[in-house]
C-alpha positions as CSV (number, residue, x, y, z in Angstrom):
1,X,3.1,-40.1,0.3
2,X,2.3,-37.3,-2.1
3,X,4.5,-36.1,-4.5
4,X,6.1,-33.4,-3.2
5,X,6.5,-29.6,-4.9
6,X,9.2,-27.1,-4.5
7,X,8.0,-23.7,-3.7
8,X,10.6,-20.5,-3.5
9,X,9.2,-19.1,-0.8
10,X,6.2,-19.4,1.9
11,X,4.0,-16.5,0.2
12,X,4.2,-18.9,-3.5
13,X,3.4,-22.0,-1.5
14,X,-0.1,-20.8,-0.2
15,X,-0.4,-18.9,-3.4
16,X,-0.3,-22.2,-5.0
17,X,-2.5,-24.5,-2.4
18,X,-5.0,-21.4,-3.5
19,X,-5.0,-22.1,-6.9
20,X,-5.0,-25.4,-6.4
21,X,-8.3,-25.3,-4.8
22,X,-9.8,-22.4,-6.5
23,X,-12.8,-23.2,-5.4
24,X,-12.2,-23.2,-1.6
25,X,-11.5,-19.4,-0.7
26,X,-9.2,-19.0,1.6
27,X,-7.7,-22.8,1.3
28,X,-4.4,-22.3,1.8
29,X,-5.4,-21.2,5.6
30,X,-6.1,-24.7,6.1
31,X,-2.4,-26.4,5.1
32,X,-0.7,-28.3,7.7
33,X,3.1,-26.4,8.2
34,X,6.0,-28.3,9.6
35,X,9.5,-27.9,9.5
36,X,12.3,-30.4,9.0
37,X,16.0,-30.4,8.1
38,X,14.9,-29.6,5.0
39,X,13.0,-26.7,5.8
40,X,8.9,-26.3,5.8
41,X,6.8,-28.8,4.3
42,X,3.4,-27.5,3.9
43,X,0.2,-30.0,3.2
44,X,-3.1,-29.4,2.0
45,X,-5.0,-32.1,0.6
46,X,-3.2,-34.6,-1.5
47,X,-0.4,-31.6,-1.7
48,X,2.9,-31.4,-0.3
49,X,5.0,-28.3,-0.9
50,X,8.7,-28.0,0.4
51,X,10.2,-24.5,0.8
52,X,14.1,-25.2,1.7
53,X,15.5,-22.8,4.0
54,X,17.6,-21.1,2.2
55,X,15.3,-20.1,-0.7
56,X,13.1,-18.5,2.4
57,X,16.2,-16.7,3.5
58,X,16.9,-15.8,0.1
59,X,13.7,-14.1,-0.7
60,X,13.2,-12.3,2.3
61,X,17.5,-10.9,2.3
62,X,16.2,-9.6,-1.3
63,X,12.9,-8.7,-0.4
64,X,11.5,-11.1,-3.5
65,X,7.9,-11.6,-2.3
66,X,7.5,-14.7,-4.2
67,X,11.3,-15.8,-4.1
68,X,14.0,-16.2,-6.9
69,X,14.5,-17.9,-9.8
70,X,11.8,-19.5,-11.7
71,X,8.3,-21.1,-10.3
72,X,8.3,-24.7,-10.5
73,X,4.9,-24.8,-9.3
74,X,3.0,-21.8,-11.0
75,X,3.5,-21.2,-14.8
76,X,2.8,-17.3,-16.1
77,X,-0.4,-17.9,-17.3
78,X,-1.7,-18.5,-13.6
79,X,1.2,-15.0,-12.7
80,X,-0.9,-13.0,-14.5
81,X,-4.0,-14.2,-13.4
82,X,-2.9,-14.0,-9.9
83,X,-1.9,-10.1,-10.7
84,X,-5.0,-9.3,-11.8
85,X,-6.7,-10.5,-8.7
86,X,-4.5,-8.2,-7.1
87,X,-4.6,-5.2,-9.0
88,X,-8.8,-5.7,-8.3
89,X,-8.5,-6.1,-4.9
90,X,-5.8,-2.9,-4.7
91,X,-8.3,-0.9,-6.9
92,X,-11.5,-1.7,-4.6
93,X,-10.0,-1.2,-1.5
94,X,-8.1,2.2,-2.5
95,X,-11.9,3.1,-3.1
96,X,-13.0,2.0,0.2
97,X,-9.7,3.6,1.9
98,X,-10.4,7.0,-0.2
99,X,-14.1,7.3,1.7
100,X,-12.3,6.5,4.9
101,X,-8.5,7.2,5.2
102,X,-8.2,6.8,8.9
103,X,-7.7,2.9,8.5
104,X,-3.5,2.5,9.1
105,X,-4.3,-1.2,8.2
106,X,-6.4,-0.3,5.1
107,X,-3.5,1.8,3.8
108,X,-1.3,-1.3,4.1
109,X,-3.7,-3.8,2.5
110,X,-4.1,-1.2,-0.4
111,X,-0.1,-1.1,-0.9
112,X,0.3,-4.4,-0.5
113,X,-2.1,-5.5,-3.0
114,X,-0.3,-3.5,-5.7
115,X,3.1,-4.8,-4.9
116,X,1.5,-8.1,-4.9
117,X,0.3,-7.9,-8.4
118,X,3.9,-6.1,-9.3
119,X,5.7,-9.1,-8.3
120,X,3.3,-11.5,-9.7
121,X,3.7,-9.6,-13.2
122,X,7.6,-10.0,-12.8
123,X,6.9,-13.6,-12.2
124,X,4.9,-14.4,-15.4
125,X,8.1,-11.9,-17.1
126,X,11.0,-14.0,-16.2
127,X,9.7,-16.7,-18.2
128,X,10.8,-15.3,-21.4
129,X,13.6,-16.1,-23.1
130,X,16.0,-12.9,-23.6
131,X,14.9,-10.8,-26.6
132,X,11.5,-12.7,-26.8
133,X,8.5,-11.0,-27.3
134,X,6.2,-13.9,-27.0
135,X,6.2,-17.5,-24.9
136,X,6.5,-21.1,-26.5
137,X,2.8,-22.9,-25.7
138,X,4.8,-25.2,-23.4
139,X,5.7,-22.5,-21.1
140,X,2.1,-23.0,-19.7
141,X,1.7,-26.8,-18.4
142,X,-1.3,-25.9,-16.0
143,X,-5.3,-26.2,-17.7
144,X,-5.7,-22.4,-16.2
145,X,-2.2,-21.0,-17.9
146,X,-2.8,-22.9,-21.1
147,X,-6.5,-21.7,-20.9
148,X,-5.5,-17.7,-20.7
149,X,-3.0,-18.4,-23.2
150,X,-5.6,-19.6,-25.4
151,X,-8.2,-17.4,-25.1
152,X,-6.4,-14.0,-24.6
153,X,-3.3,-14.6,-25.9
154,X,-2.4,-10.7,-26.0
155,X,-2.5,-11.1,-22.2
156,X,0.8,-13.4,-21.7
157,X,3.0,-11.1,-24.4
158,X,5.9,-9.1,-23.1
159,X,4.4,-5.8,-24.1
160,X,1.6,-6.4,-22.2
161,X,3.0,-7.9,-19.4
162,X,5.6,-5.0,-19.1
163,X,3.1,-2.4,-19.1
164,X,1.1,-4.2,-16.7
165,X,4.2,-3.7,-14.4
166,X,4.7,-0.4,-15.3
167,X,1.3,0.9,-14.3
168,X,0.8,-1.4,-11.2
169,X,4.2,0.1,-9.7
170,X,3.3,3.3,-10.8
171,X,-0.3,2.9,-9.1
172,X,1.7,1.6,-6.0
173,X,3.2,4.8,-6.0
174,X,0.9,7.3,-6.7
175,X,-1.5,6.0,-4.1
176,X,0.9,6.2,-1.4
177,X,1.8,10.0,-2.9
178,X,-1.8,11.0,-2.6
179,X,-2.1,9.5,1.5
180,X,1.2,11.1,2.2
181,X,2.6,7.7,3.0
């Protein structure tokens, strides 16, 4: 039996089967979802993720897209890594959505792409310690956190990070100012 993870919500346990197989768009599409007293156990591969019950309940009650507390399974390297991959995606379809703005479901995937890479951004920030500006190395424990961390280290600092936020909510809200939405 694999070892199994602990994932605050359902949204960061595909998150992480996708990272985990990187390669494989779309993998997490594939896991295998039960639920037991517990609450869900997802699979995928040699994976097993559990999300208990009430850290689903929790995160929805508090509208926490990738639940509360700290990530057991992502570390902030991979946060900001997933944010950027959403603030892409936001920025390509608003494009897209700008040529065409009679998509309602277009409009929704645009605005959900730059909450997305909000909350991943608040992910990577509640690693650091109060009053820190910077993250010890062993903050990242995955090859692709410790790999950003290495090679654009100015990418993982709480300046950066915070301004990230700041312009990815502020994007979120100026695109739904300019559709009237």
């Amino acid at each position: 039996m694999p070892e199994r993870g602990l994932a605050r919500s359902l949204v960061e346990a595909y998150v992480y089967f996708d990272l985990a197989h990187a390669g494989e768009p779309g993998a997490s599409r594939r896991a295998e979802v039960a639920q037991d007293e517990d609450g869900w156990v997802l699979r995928l591969g040699g994976a097993e993720v559990l999300v208990p019950q009430e850290a689903e309940a929790a995160a929805r009650q508090l509208e926490l897209t990738f639940g509360s507390g700290l990530s057991e399974l992502i570390d902030p390297g991979q946060w900001v890594l997933i944010a950027a991959t959403y603030a892409s995606r936001a920025l390509e379809g608003a494009l897209f959505y700008a040529a065409d703005p009679s998509d309602p479901a277009g409009f929704d995937k645009v605005a959900a792409d730059w909450r997305f890479a909000a909350d991943a951004v608040a992910e990577a920030l509640k690693f650091f310690p109060d009053g820190a500006t910077e993250l010890a190395p062993d903050a990242f424990w995955t090859e692709m956190g410790r790999s950003l961390r290495d090679s654009e280290p100015d990418r993982v600092t709480r300046t950066k990070l915070e301004s990230d936020l700041s312009f990815y909510r502020q994007s979120l809200d100026d695109f739904r100012r300019l559709h009237h939405r």
